[in-house]
C-alpha positions in Angstrom: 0.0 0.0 0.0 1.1 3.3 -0.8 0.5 6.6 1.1 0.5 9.9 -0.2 -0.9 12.8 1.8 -4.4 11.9 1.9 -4.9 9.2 -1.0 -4.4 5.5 0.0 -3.0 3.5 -3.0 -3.4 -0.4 -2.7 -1.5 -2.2 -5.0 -1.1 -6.2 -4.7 1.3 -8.4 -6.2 -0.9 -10.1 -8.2 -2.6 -6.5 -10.1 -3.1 -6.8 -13.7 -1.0 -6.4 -16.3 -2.4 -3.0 -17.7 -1.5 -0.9 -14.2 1.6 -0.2 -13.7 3.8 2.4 -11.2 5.9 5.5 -12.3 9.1 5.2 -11.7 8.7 7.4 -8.8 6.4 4.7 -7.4 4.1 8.2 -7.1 0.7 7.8 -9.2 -0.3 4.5 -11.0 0.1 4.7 -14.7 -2.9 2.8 -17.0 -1.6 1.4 -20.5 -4.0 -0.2 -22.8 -3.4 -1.9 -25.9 -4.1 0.1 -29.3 -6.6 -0.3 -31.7 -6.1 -2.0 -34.5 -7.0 0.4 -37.9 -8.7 -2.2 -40.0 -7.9 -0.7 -44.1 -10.6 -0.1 -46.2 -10.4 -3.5 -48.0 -10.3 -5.7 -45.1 -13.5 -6.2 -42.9 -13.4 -7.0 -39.2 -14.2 -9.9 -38.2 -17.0 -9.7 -35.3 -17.4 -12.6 -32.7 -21.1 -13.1 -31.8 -21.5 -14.9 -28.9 -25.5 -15.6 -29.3 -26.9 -16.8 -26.2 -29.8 -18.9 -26.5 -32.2 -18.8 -23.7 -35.7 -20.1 -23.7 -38.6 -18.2 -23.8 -40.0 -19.3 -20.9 -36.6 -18.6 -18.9 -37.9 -15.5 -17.3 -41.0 -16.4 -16.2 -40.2 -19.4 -14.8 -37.2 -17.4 -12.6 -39.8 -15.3 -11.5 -42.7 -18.0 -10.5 -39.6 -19.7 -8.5 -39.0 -16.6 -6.5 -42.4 -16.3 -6.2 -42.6 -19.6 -4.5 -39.4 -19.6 -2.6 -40.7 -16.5 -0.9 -43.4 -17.6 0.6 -40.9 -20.7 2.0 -38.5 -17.9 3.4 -41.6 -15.8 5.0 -43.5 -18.4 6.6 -40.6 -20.9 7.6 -38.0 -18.7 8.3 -38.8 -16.7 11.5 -36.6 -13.7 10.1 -39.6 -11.5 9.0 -41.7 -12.0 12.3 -38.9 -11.3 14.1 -37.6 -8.1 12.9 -41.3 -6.9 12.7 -42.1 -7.2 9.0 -45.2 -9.5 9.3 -46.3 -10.5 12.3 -46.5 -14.2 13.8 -50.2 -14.7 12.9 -49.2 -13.6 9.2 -46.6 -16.1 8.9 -48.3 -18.9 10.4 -51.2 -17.9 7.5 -48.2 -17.6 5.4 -47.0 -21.0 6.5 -50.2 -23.0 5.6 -50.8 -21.2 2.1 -46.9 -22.1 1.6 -48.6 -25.8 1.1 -50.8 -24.9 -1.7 -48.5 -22.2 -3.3 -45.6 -24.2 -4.0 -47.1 -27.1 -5.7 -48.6 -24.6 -8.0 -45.4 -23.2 -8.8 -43.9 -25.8 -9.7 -46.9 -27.4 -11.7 -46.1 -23.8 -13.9 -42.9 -24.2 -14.0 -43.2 -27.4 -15.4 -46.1 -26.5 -17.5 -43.9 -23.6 -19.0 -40.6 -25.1 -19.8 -43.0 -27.9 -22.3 -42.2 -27.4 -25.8 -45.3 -27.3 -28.1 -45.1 -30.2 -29.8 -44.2 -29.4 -33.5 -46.9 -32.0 -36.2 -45.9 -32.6 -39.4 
């Protein structure tokens, strides 16, 4: 770590290779690579990472959290504690937990099936 005046410099012996010290050791110095100039007749070639996700990704995150929530509130004993809800709440929350979850799950499962394509 270096100190100067009122600025705290941290600098471990494993930074990366783009910061580097003055000589001086005083301020850290940032050095980036250049960018190639592509000529007029060659074209750059462009990586595309396409990521596939389903359709149904999102929803089904969200219906989990949905369903995990109501696990956390009405089995945890955080939320009644702190004074969020109060014990009657999650002892309601507890017994609905039994029919919310199921459900949940039947979605998620209902979501993730692919229509089946006919020929």
């Amino acid at each position: 770590m270096l100190v100067t005046q009122k600025t705290f410099i941290f600098i471990s012996l494993t930074s990366p290779p783009y910061l580097t010290l003055n000589k001086n050791g005083s301020k850290p110095v940032i050095t980036l690579a250049k960018k190639k100039d592509f000529s007029e007749t060659s074209t750059p070639q462009q990586q595309k990472f396409p990521i596939k996700l389903s359709t149904s990704l999102l929803p089904s995150t969200a219906i989990a959290v949905f369903g995990l929530g109501f696990i956390d509130a009405g089995y945890s004993g955080d939320w009644s504690r702190i004074g969020v809800i109060s014990e009657e709440t999650e002892a309601l929350l507890k017994a609905a937990a039994f029919v919310v979850v199921p459900l949940c799950i039947f979605l998620i499962v209902y979501l993730s099936r692919e229509p089946e394509i006919e020929a």
